[in-house]
C-alpha positions in Angstrom: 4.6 11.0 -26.0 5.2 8.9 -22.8 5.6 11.6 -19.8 8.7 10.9 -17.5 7.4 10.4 -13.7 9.7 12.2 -11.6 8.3 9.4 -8.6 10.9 7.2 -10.5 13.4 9.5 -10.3 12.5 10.5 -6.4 12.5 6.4 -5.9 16.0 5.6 -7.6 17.4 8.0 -5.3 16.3 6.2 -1.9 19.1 3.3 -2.0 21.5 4.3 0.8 18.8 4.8 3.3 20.9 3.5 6.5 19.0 2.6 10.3 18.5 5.8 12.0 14.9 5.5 13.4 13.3 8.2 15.8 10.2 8.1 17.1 7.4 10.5 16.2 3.5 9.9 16.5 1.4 8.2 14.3 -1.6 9.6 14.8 -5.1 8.0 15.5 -8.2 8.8 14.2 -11.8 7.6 14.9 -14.3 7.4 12.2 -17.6 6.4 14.5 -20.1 8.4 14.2 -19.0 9.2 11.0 -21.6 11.5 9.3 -22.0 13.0 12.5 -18.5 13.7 13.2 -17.2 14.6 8.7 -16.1 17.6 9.7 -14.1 16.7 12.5 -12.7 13.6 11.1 -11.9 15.6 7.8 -9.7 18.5 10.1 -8.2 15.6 11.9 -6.9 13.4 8.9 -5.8 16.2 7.2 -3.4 17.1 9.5 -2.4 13.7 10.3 -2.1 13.1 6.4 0.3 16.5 5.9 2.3 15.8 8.5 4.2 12.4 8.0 1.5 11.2 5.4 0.7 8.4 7.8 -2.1 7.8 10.0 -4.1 5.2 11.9 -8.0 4.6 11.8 -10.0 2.9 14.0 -13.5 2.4 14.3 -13.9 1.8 10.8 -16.9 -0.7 10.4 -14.4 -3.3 9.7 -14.9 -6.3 12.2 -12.4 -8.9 13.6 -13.8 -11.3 12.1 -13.7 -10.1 9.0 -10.0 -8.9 9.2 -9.5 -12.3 10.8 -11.3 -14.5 8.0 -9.1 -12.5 5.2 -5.8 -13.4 6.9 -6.9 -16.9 7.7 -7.5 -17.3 3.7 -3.9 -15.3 3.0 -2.2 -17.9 5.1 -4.0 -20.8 3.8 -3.0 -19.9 0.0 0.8 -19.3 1.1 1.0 -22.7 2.5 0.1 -24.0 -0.8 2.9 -25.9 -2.4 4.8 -23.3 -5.0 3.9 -25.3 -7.4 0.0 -25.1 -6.8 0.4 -21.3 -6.4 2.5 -20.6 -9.7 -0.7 -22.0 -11.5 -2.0 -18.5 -10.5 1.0 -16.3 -12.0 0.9 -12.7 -11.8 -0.1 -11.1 -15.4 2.5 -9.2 -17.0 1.6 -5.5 -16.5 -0.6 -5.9 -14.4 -1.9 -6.5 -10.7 -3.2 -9.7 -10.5 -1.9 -12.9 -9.4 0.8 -14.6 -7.4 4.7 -13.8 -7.7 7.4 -14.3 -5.3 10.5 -12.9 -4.7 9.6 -10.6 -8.2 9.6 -6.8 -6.7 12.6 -5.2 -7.1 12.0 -1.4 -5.8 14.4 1.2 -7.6 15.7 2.5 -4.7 17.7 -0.5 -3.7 17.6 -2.7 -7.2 17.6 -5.9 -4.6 14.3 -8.3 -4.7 11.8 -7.9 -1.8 12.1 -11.2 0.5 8.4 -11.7 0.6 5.4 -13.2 -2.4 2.6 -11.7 -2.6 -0.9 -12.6 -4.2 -3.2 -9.6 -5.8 -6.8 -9.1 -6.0 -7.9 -6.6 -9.3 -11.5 -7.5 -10.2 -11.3 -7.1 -13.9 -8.3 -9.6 -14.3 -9.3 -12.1 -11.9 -10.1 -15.1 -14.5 -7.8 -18.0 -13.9 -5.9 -16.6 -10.7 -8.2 -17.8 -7.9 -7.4 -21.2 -6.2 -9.8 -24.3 -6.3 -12.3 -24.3 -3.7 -10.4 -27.6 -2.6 -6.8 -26.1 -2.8 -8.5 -23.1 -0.1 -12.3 -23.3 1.0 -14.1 -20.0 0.5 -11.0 -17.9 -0.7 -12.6 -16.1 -3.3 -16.3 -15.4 -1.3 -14.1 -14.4 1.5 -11.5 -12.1 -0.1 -14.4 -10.6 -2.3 -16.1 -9.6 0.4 -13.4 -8.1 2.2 -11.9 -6.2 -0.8 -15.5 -4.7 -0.7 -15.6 -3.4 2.7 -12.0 -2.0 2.2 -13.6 -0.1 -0.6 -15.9 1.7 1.5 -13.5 2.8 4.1 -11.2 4.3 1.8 -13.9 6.2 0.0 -14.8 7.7 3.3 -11.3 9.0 4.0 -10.9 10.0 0.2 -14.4 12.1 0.6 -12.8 14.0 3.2 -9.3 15.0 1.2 -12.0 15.6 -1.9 -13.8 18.2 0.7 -11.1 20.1 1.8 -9.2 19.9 -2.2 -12.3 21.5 -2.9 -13.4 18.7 -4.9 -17.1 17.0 -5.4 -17.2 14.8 -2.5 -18.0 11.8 -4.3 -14.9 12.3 -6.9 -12.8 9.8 -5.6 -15.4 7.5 -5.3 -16.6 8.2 -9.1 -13.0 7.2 -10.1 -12.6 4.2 -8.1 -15.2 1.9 -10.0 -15.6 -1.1 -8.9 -18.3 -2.3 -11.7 -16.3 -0.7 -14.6 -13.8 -2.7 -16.2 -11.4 0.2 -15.8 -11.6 -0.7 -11.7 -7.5 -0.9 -10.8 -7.9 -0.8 -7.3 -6.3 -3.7 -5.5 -6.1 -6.0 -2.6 -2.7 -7.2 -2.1 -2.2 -10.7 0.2 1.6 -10.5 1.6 3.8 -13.2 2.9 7.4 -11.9 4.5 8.7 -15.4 4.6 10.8 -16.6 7.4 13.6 -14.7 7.2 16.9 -16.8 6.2 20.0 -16.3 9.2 22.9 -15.6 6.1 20.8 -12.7 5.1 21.2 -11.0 8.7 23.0 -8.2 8.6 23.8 -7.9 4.6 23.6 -4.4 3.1 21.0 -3.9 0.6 18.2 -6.3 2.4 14.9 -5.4 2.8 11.9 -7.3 3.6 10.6 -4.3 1.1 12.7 -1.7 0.0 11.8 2.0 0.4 9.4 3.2 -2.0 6.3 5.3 -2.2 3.0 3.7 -3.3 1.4 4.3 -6.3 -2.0 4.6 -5.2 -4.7 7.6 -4.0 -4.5 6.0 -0.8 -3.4 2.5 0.9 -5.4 0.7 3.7 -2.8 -1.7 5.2 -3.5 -4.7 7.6 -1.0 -6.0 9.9 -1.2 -8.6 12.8 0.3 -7.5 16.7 4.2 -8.3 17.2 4.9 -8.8 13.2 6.4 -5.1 13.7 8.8 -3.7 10.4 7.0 -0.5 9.3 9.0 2.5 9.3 8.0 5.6 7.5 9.9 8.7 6.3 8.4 12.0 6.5 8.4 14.5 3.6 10.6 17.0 5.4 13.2 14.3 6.4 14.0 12.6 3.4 14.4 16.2 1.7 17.0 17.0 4.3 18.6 14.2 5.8 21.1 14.6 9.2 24.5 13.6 9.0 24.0 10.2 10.7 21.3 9.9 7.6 17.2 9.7 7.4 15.4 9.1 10.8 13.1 6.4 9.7 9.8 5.8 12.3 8.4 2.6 13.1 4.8 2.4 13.0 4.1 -0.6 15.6 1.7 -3.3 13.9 -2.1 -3.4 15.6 -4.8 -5.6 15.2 -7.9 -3.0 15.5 -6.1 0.0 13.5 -5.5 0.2 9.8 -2.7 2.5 9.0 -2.8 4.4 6.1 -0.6 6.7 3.7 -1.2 8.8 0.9 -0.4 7.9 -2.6 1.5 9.2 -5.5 -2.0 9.4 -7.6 -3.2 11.2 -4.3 0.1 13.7 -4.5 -0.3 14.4 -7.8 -4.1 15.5 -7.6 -3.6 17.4 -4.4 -1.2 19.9 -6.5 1.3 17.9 -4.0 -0.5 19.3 -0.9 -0.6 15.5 0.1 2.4 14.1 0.7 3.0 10.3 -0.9 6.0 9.7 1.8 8.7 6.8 1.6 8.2 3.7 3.6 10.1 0.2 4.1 9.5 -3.0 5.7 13.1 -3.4 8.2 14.8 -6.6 7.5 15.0 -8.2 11.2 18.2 -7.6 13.2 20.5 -10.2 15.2 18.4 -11.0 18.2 15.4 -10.0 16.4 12.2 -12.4 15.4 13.0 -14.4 11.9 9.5 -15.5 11.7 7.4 -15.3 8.7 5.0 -11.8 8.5 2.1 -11.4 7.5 -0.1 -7.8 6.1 -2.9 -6.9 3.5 -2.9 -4.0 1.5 -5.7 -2.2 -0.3 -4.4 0.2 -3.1 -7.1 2.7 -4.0 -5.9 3.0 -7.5 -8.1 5.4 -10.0 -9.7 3.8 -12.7 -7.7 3.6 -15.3 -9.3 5.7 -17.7 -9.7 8.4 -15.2 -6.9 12.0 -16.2 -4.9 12.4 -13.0 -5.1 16.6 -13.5 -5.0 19.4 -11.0 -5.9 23.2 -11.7 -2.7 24.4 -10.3 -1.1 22.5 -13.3 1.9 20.9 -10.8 2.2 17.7 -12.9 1.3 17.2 -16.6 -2.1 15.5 -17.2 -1.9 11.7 -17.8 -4.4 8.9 -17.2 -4.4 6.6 -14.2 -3.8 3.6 -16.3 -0.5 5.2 -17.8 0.4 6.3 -14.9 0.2 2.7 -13.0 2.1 0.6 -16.2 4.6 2.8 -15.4 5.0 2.1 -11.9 4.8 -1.7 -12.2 7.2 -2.3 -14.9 9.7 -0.6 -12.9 9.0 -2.5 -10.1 8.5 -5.9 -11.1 11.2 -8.3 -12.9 9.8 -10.2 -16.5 
């Protein structure tokens, strides 16, 4: 029997979300030192996680270059003529591969303006460009998706600690030699935004929606702002001008991070997987093509999302994912 996920439900509801934006902070939090420092790093995300469900790290062994080198390749493969990068076409039911304009969240039924290109290691045959069409893309992107890997095991070692979990759960489930592996690395292209969508209801450079993930690792260049994020709190009891979205200002050193409905679920929902959106630009506003990378930390998909309080019914990762993207993506 196929469960129901109430996430849909909780998405399909997030449609009239209006523009009322307050700020609040988005907290920081080091990991240097990290060994030396668990316990303190583990009190301080876990407060930064249950309050919004967003937070920033820094220090996370990630370098410049390397953050650099990944976006260099991103933008290299969008400026591919479409019809070099539709030899690459996302596979049905899965994360892997090139689409654009295809992501229609339930919350607002309109397609994101942006394409995007995914990295899932088992499904990679056939999806990366030629080495002529973009030098060292798939040396370079493996790599990073590697190193992405390890910081979002560290942070998922900490929520496994305080869950009262093995520490090295999350990391047990998140494979990446098994041909289970489902996490991903998503390259994202906000196109130049057209003039005679400004101001049209229902327009969204990405609609609200919640991730479907343990946890996401998201890269974003300085002055491509968008972000905004919805607390927990907030969207279960909107004011009467509506829900006070936050933006979360883009930064070249910090990854910002959020928990995921995978995360929620296992947590007994002591996690929050929180609403998000990427703002359509306003009149007066940049129309310039944005760029970000996102890692998903999706379980494996043989692993059985189950908690011992029993809050959700038991159902594997994999079901639990098909789910998701057919309800997200058209064909």
């Amino acid at each position: 029997m196929t469960t129901t996920l109430t996430e849909l439900d909780r998405e399909s509801r997030m449609g009239a979300v209006g523009t009322l934006t307050t700020d609040r902070e988005v907290r920081r939090v080091s990991l240097a030192d990290f060994e030396a420092r668990r316990a303190e790093v583990t009190e301080q995300l876990w407060q930064a996680a249950t309050d919004i469900g967003f937070f920033q790290v820094v220090d996370h062994g990630i370098t410049a270059t390397d953050v650099d080198a990944a976006f260099a390749a991103s933008q290299a493969f969008f400026a591919l003529p479409a019809e070099v990068k539709a030899r690459y076409p996302m596979k049905k039911g899965l994360n892997a591969g090139w689409e654009s304009r295809s992501q229609v969240r339930p919350s607002v039924g309109t397609p994101d303006q942006k394409e995007s290109w995914q990295l899932t290691r088992p499904f990679m045959d056939g999806l990366w460009p030629a080495e002529e069409e973009v030098a060292g893309f798939r040396d370079t992107l493996l790599a990073f998706e590697s190193r992405c890997w390890a910081v979002a095991m560290q942070v998922l070692s900490c929520f496994a600690d305080r869950l009262g979990m093995d520490r090295d759960f999350f990391a047990g489930v998140h494979d990446p030699s098994s041909p289970q592996y489902r996490s991903c690395l998503r390259l994202i292209h906000y196109m130049a935004f057209p003039e005679d969508l400004l101001d049209t209801p229902g327009t969204w450079r990405a609609g609200a929606h919640t991730d479907f993930d343990c946890l996401t690792l998201l890269f974003q260049r300085a002055g491509q702002d968008g972000l905004q994020v919805l607390p927990g709190a907030e969207a279960a009891r909107p004011t009467d001008e509506g829900y006070a979205w936050t933006p979360v200002p883009a930064s070249d050193e910090a990854i910002t991070c959020n928990v995921g409905d995978m995360l929620m679920r296992w947590s007994d929902d002591r996690l929050p997987s929180n609403f998000h959106r990427v703002a359509a630009p306003g009149r007066g506003d940049s129309l310039a093509p944005r760029y970000s990378m996102a890692f998903f930390a999706q379980a494996d998909a043989d692993a059985l999302i189950q908690t011992p309080a029993g809050t959700h019914e038991p159902m594997t990762a994999g079901d639990f994912l098909l789910q998701r993207i057919q309800a997200n993506f058209r064909a």
